[in-house]
C-alpha distance (Angstrom), angle and dihedral (degrees) to the residues before:
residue distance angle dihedral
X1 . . .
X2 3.94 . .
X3 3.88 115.2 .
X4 3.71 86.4 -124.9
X5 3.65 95.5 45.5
X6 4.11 111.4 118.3
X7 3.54 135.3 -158.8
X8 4.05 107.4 -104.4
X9 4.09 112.4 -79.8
X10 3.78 119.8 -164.7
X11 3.86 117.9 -83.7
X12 3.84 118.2 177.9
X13 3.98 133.9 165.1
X14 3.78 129.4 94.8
X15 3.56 136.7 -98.9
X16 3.89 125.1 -150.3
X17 3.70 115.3 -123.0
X18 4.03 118.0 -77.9
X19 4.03 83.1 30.6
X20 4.29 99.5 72.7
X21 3.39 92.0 95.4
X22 4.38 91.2 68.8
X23 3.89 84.0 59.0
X24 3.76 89.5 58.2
X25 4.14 83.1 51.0
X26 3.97 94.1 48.8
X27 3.76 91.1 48.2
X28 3.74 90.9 53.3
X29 3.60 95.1 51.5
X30 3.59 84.2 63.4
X31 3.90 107.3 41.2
X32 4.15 82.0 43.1
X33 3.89 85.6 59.3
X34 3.82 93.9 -123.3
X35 3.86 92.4 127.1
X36 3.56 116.4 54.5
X37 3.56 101.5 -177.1
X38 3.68 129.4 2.0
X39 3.65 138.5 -18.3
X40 3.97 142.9 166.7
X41 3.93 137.1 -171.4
X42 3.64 129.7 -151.6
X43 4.03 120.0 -177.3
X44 4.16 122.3 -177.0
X45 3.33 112.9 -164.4
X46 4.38 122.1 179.9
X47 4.02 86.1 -17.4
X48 4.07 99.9 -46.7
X49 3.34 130.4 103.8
X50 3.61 97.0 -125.0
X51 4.01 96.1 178.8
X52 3.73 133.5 24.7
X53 3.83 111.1 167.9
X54 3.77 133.4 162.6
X55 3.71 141.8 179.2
X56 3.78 159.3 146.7
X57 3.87 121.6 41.3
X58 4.06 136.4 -28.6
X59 3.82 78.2 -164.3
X60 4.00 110.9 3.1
X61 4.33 88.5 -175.6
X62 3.65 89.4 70.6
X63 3.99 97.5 25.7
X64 3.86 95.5 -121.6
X65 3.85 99.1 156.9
X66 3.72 129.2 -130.4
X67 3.59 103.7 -108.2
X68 4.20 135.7 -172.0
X69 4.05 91.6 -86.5
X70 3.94 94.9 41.0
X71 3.73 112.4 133.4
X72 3.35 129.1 -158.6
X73 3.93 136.8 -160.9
X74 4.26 96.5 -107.0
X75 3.91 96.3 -170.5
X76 4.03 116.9 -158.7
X77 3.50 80.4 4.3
X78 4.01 85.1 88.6
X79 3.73 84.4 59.5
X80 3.83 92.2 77.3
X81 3.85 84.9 50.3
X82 4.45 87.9 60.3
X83 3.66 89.6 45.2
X84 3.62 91.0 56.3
X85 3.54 91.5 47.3
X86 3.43 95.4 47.9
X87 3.66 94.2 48.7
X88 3.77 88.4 59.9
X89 4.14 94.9 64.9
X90 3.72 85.6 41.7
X91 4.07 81.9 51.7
X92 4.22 85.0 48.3
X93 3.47 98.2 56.2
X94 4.15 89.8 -117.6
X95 4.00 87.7 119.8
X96 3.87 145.1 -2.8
X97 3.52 119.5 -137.3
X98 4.05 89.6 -118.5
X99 3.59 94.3 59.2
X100 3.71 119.4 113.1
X101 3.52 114.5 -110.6
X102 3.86 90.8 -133.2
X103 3.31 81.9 72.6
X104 3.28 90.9 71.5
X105 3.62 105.9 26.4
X106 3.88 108.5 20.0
X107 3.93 88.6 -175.2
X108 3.73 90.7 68.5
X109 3.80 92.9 61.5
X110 3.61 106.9 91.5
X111 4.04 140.7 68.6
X112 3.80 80.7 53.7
X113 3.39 108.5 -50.5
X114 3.53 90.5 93.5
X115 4.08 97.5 116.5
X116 3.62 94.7 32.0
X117 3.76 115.7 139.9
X118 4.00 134.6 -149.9
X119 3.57 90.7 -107.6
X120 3.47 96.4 50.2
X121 3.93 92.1 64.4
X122 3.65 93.2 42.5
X123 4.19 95.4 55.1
X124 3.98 88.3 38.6
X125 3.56 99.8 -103.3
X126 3.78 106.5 114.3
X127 4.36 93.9 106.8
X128 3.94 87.2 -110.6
X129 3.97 110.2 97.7
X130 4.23 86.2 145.0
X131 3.74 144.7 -11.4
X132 2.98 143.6 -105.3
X133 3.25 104.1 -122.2
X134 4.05 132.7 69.5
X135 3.87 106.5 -127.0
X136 3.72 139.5 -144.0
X137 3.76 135.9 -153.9
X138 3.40 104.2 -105.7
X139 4.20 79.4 58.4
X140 3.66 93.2 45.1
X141 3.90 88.9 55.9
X142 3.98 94.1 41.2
X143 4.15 104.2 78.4
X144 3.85 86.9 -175.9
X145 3.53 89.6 53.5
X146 4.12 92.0 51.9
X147 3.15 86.5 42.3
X148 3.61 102.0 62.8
X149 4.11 96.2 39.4
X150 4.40 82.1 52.4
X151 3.86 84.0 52.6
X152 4.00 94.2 44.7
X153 3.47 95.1 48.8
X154 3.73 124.4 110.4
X155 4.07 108.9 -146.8
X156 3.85 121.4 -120.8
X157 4.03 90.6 -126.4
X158 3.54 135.4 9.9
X159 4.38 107.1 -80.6
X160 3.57 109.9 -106.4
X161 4.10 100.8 31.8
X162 3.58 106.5 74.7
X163 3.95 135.2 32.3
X164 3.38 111.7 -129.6
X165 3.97 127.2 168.0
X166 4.06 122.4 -113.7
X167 3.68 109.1 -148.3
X168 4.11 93.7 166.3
X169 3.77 106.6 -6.2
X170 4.07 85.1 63.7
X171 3.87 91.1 75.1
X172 3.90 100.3 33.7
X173 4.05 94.2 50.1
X174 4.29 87.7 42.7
X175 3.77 96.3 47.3
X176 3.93 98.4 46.6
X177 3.64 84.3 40.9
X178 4.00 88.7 43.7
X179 3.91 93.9 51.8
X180 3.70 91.3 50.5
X181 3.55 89.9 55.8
X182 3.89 112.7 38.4
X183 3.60 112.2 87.9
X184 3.71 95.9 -121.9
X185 4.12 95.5 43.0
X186 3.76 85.8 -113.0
X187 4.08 119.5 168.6
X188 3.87 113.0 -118.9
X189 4.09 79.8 -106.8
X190 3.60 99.9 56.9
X191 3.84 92.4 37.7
X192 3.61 84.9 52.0
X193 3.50 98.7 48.3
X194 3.77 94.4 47.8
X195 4.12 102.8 42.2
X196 3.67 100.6 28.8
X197 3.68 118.3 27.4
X198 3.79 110.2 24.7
X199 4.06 90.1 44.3
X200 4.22 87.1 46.2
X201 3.48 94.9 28.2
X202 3.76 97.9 -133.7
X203 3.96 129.7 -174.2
X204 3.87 95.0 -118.5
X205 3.79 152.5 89.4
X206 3.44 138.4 -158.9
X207 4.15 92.2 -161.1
X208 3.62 129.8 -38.4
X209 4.10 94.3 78.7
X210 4.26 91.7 154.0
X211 3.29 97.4 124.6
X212 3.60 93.1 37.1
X213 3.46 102.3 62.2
X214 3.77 115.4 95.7
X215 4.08 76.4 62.2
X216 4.42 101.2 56.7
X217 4.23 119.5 95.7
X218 3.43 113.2 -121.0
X219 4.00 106.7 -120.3
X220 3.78 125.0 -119.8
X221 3.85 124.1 -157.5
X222 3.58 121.7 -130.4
X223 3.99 124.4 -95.2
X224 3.81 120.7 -128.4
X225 3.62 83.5 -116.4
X226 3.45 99.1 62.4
X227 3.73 96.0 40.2
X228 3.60 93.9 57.0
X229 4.16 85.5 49.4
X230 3.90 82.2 59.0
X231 3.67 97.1 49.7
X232 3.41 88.3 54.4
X233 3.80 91.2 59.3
X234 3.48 90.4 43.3
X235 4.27 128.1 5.4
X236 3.69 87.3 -163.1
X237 3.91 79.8 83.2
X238 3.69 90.1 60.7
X239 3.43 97.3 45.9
X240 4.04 110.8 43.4
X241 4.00 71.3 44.2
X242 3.34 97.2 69.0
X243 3.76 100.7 34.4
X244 3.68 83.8 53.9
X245 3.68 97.1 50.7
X246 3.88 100.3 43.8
X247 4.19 114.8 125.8
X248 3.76 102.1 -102.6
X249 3.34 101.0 18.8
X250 4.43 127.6 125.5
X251 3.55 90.5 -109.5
X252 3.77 95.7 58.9
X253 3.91 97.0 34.9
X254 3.64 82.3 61.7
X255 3.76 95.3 54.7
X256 3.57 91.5 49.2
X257 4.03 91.7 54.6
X258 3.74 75.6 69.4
X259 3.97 106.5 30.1
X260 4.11 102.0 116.4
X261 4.19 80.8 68.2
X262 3.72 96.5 54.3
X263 3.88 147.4 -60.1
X264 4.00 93.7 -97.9
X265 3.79 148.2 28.4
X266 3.79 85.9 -88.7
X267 3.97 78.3 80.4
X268 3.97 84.1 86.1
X269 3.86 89.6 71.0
X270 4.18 82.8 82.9
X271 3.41 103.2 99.1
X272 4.15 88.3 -153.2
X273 3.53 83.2 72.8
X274 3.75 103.4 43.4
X275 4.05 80.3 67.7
X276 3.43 99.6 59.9
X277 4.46 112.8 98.7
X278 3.28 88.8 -123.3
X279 3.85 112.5 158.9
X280 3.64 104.9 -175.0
X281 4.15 100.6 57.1
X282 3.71 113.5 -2.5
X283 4.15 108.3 71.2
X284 3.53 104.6 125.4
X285 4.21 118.2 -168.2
X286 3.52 152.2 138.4
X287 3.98 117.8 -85.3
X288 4.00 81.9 -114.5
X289 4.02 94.0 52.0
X290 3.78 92.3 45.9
X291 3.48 92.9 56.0
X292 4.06 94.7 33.5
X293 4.08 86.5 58.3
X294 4.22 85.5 58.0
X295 3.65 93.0 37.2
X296 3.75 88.0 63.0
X297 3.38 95.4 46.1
X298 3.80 97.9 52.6
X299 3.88 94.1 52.2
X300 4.08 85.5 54.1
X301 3.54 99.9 -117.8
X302 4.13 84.3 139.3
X303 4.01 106.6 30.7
X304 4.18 134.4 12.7
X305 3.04 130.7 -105.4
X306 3.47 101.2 -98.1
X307 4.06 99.4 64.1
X308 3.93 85.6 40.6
X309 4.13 95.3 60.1
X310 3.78 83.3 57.3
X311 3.93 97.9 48.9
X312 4.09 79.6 56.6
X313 3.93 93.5 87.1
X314 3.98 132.6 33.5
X315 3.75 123.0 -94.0
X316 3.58 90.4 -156.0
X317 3.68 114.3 36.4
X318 3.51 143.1 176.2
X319 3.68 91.0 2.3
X320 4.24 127.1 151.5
X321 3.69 105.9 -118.3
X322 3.61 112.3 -150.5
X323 3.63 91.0 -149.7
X324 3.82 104.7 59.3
X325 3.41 92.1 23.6
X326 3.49 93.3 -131.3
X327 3.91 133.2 101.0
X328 3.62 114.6 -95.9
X329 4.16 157.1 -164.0
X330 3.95 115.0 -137.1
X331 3.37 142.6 148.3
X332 3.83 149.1 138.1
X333 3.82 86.3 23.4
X334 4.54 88.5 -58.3
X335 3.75 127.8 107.6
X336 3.61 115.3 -124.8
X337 3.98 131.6 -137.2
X338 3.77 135.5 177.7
X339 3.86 95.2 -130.2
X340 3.50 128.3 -138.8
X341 4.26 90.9 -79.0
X342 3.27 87.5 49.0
X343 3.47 104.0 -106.8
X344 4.23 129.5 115.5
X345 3.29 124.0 -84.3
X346 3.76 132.3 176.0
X347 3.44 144.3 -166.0
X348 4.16 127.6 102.9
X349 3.65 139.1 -64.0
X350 3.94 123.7 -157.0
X351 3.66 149.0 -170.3
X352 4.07 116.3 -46.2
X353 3.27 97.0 6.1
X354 3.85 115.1 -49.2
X355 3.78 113.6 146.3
X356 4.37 122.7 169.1
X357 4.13 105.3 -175.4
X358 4.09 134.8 -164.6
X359 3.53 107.8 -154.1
X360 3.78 93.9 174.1
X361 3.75 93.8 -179.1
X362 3.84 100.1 67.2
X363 3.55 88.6 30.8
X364 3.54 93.7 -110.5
X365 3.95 144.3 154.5
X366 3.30 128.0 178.1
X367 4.14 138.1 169.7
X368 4.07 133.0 168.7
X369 3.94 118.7 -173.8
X370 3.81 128.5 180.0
X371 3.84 142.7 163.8
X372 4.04 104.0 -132.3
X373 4.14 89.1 85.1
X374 3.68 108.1 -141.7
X375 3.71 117.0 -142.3
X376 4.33 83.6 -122.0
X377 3.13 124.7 64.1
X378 4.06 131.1 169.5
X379 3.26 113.5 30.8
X380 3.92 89.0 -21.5
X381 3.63 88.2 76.0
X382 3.58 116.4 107.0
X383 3.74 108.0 -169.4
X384 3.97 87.9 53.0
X385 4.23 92.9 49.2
X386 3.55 93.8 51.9
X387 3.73 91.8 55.3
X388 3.89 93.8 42.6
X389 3.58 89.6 49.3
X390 3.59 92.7 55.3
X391 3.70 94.2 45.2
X392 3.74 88.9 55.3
X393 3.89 90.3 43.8
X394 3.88 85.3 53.5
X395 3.61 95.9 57.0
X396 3.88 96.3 46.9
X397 3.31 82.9 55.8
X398 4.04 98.8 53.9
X399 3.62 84.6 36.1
X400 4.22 89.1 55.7
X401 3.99 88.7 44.6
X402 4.19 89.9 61.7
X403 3.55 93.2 50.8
């Protein structure tokens, strides 16, 4: 028997026909010991949700099970969920994505930042990948007060030259920039919550999870063990790892902007924080609502056509990002991917492993969430490529059967 080979853990859900074979795939990643807690899977495919599976543990130490209506904390994930947003007052007329965000909030322009535009800060370019500054909750909660530290910071390179990934300073730059914007001075939260989720009625939050609670997995950190497993999968792992990790670098500064909460992303399991609106890290959802949220989006229930063709491609491609170390697709606030055909496909990944995906060519969305953080995450996640590789193999195979 494998070291990494488990004793059988409850996995429940369907699968439409042509899809059983991804079940097969999530039940491996558990047997195989990949996921150590809890995970779930939710593919749309032409308008139907074709698979909606779940399994494992919201909190395997005490054997509470990961049911249907489990949520999850999904990271950078919530990113996607801003970009949407955002696209929307784009969609409205209130803004263009080339406009100067001076324009908009003339305090912002100095130290640097004085010529930054909106789509600078969405694709990660505006100079401010963290603070300087190590923040507390009664700052978290007070937008003024964020605001004013954003506007008093001096940037780390001059917007527009470098690439350089936002893990927190993403949602604090696009909500103050968002309430300046919106009509009605709403919060990327509230506008969320009353455009998107109540109208849709979608299976996730961007903050404000109180009475949701009793329903969220508890997240586990990674072992060295089972990064090590992952490296040998993929030594990408190991090495955005390290560039990541190094004293000084983005990556770190950012953790520190958020140190008195804890050392790691584990931090989210404070259910203070879960409260806070905060767009670039604290969504929380079902697999099913993650991928609901893009569903609606790509049958233009919340933008035309016309903006949408352009979201289809990056505006910042194939650019080093001195954050991840790694070179990368963005734009418009959205990763970008070539996808398994080839073809781009954009969305968000996040924190140990979650991943939600537009492929708008096959007519396909896609999103897997879970609690046991891998050390991967992207494309560098393993549990997640298995299961997009089979969902691709299932499709050649309908795809085979019509010919």
């Amino acid at each position: 028997m494998s070291l990494w080979k488990t004793k059988t853990v409850p996995v429940d859900g369907f699968c439409k026909d042509g899809f059983t074979g991804i079940l097969d795939s999530f039940k491996k990643n558990f047997s195989e010991g990949w996921e150590a807690e809890g995970a779930a899977f939710a593919v749309y495919k032409d308008g139907e949700l074709v698979v909606d599976i779940w399994g494992g543990y919201a909190e395997k130490k005490y054997g509470r099970r990961w049911n249907q209506d489990t949520l999850t904390t999904v990271f950078s994930t919530s990113k996607s969920i801003a970009a949407i947003c955002f696209s929307m007052l784009v969609e409205s007329g209130a803004c263009a994505y080339e406009d100067a965000v001076s324009r908009y909030w003339p305090a912002y322009a100095q130290k640097g930042k004085e010529d930054t535009t909106i789509a600078q800060i969405m694709a990660h370019q505006s100079g401010v990948p963290c603070l300087a500054k190590t923040l507390d909750l009664e700052t978290l909660l007070d937008p003024v007060r964020l605001d004013i530290i954003l506007e008093e910071e001096a940037t780390r390179f001059p917007p527009g030259s470098k690439t350089a990934y936002q893990p927190f300073t993403y949602g604090w730059l696009v909500d103050g920039l968002f309430r300046r914007i919106d009509r009605k001075q709403r919060s990327v939260q509230q506008f969320y919550d009353q455009e998107i989720r109540d109208r849709h009625h979608i299976d996730m939050y961007i903050g404000g999870t109180q009475a949701e609670e009793h329903r969220i997995a508890r997240l586990k950190q990674f072992t060295t063990p089972s990064m090590i497993r992952e490296c040998g999968f993929d030594m990408s792992v190991a090495r955005n790892g390290i560039s990541c990790m190094r004293p000084g670098s983005f990556f770190m500064n950012g953790l520190r902007n958020m140190e008195l909460f804890g050392k790691d992303f584990t931090m989210f399991n404070n259910p203070d924080l879960r409260l806070l609106g905060q767009p670039a890290v604290n969504g929380v959802a079902t697999a099913r609502g993650l991928a609901k949220v893009h569903q609606v989006f790509l049958e233009g229930h919340l933008i035309g056509p016309q903006l949408f063709e352009r979201f289809k491609t990056p505006s910042n491609p194939d650019r080093l990002d001195e954050t991840l170390g790694e070179v990368l697709n963005k734009g418009y606030g959205w990763m970008y991917w070539r996808g398994p055909k080839g073809n781009w496909q954009f969305g968000h990944s996040g924190v140990g492993g979650q991943n939600v995906r537009i492929d708008a060519q096959h007519g396909l969305v896609y999103a897997y969430v879970c609690n046991g953080l891998k050390a991967g995450s992207g494309n560098h996640c393993f549990t997640f490529r298995r299961l997009e590789k089979k969902l691709f193999d299932c499709i050649d195979e309908a795809a085979g059967r019509k010919v």
